[in-house]
N, C-alpha and C positions, 0 to 999 in steps of 0.2 A: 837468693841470687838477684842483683841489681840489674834490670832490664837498660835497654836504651831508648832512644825517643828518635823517629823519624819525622822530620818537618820537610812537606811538598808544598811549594809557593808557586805561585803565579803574577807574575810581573808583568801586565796589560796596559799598555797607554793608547791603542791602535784607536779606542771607542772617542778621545778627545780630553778624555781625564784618567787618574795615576785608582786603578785597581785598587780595591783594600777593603776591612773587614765592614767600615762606614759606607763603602759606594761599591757594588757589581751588577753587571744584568745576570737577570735571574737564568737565561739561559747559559751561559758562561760556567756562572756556578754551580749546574746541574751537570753540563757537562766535568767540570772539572772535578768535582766532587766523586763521579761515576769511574774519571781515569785515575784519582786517587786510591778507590777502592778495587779497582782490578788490578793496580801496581804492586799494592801492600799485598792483595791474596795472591796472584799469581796463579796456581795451579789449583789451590785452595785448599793442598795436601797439609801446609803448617798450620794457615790461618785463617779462618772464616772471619772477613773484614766484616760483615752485618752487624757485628755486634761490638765491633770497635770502636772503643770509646776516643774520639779527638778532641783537641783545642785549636779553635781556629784564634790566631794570632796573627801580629802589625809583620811587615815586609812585606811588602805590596796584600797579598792574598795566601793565609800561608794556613793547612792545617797541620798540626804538629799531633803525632801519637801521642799517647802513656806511655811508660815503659812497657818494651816490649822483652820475651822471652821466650826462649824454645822455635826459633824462626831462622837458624842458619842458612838456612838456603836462601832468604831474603839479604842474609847481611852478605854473603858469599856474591850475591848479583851485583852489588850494592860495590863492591870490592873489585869487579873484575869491570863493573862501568867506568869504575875510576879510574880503572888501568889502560883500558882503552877503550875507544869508542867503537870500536869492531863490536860483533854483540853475538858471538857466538856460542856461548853456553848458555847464556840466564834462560829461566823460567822464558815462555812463550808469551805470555797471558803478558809481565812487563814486557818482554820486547814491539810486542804490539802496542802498547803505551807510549814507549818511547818513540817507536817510528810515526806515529800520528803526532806525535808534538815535535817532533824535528820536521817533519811537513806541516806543522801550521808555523813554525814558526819561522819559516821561509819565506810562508805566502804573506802572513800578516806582519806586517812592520812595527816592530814595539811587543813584542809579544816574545816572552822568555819563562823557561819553569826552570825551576832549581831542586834540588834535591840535597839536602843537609843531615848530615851523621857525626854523631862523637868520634866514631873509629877514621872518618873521613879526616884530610888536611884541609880540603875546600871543598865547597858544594860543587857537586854535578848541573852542571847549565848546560840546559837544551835551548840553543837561540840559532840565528842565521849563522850564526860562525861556526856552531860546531857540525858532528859530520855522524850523529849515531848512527848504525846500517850493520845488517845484517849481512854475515858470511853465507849466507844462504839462497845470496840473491838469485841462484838462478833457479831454485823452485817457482819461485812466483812470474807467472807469462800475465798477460793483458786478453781477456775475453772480455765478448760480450755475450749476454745467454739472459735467459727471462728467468725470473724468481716472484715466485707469490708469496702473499704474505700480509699482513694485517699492521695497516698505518695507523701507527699509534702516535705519531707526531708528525707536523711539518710545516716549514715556513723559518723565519729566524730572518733577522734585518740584516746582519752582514753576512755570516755562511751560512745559507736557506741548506735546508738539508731534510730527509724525511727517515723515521724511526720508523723501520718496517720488521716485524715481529715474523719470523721464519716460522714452518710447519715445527723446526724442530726446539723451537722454544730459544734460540737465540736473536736477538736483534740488530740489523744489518744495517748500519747509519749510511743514505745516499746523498749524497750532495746534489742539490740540486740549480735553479735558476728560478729566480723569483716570476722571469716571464711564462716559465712551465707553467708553475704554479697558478698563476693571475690567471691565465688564461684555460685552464680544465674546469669543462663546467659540471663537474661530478662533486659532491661531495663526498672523499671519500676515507674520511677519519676517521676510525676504529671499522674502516670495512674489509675487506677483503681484497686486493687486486692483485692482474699483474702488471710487472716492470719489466721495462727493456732496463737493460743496465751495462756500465762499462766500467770493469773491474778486473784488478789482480787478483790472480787464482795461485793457490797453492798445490802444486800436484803431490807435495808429501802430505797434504794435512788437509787439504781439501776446503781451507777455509778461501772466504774474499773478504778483501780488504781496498779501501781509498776505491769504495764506487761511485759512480755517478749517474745518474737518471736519463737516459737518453727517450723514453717514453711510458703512457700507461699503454696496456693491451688491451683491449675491453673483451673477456670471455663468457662463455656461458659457465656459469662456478656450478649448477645443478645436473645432475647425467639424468637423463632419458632412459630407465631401463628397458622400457616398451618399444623403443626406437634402436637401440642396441639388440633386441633381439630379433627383429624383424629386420634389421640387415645382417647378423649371422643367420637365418632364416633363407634369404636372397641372396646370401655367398654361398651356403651350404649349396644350393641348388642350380647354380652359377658352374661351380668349379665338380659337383657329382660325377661327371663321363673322363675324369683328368686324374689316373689312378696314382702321378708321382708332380704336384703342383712344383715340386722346384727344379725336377727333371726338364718340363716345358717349359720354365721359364728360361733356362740354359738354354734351350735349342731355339728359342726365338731369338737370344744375344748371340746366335752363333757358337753356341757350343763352351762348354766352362773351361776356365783359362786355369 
């Protein structure tokens, strides 16, 4: 059975010259390369992209699969983007790809991705004109809340941003400001910290997305056992003569409502 071939381009001119296989910053092409491979897997129920062989090819920046096979759910996403820019069915894992590239390429001027298919009539273009967005919009509200986690990157000349490695093994990209940065006098690259952050929350999926760094926290990351038990030691003998603790604490708010 004859596979197909998916080619993902990137069309960059924001940096002062035309993108392509001759000229990219290497941050660029690490990023794009990363939203490449979570595009093509998706869920990763079809296809483990790690092992996916590409050609990287001329239009502006472009890598193009092998034939591919046994991936309908990919060419089904692939089919209802072209239909419309609503994005209510596909895979999660693309739709998160795509809304990160319909937001840079808002922000950045010159900056376009394409998406090209045999079974397509014309490529899928993510630029300032188009309008990909989720039917889902109103799961996602705007918190800010703290996350720890281990900076395994940060800095970057035009979007400064820091790779921050979650307890649970995913990695939570923050945008951040070159003057945060310049100005923390911590070194704190493969360490451990925490973040203030301000970010969309998922309340069906629990994920965040489009954060950005509003500060470090500085905590103690080590516990005290000897110190935790010498104040349940000084509670226990605190609250001893107080036979229902939430009874008394009702009658000092005046009584439970």
């Amino acid at each position: 059975m004859d596979g197909t071939r998916i080619t993902v381009a990137l069309d960059d001119q924001s940096g002062g010259f035309e993108v392509g296989p001759d000229r990219v910053l290497l941050g660029d092409l690490v990023r794009f390369s990363a939203d490449v491979k979570e595009f093509l897997q998706g869920d990763g129920k079809e296809l483990d992209a790690r092992n996916l062989e590409v050609q990287v090819i001329q239009g502006s920046f472009a890598l193009q699969t092998f034939p591919l096979v046994g991936v309908p759910k990919l060419f089904s996403d692939l089919r209802s983007l072209y239909d419309s820019e609503l994005m209510g069915v596909i895979d999660i894992k693309r739709k998160a790809v795509m809304e990160r590239w319909q937001k840079a390429a808002r922000n950045v001027r010159g900056l376009t991705y394409k998406i090209s298919a045999p079974f397509l009539d014309r490529p899928l273009v993510v630029s300032a004109q188009s309008d990909f967005r989720a039917d889902d919009a109103d799961h996602w509200v705007v918190v800010e809340r703290y996350v720890r986690g281990e900076i395994q990157e940060a800095g970057g000349s035009r979007r400064p941003n820091a790779h921050v490695k979650l307890p649970s093994g995913n990695v939570l990209i923050v945008e951040t400001d070159k003057e945060l940065l310049r100005t923390d006098k911590i070194n704190r690259l493969y360490k451990t910290a925490m973040l203030r952050i301000k970010a969309e929350y998922n309340v069906k999926t629990r994920e965040l997305r489009n954060a950005r760094l509003l500060g470090f926290v500085e905590y103690a990351a080590d516990v005290d056992e000897a110190d935790i038990a010498r104040m349940t030691r000084h509670g226990a003998e605190a609250w001893k003569d107080v036979p229902d603790a939430s009874a008394w604490v009702d009658e000092l708010r005046g009584g439970a409502h």
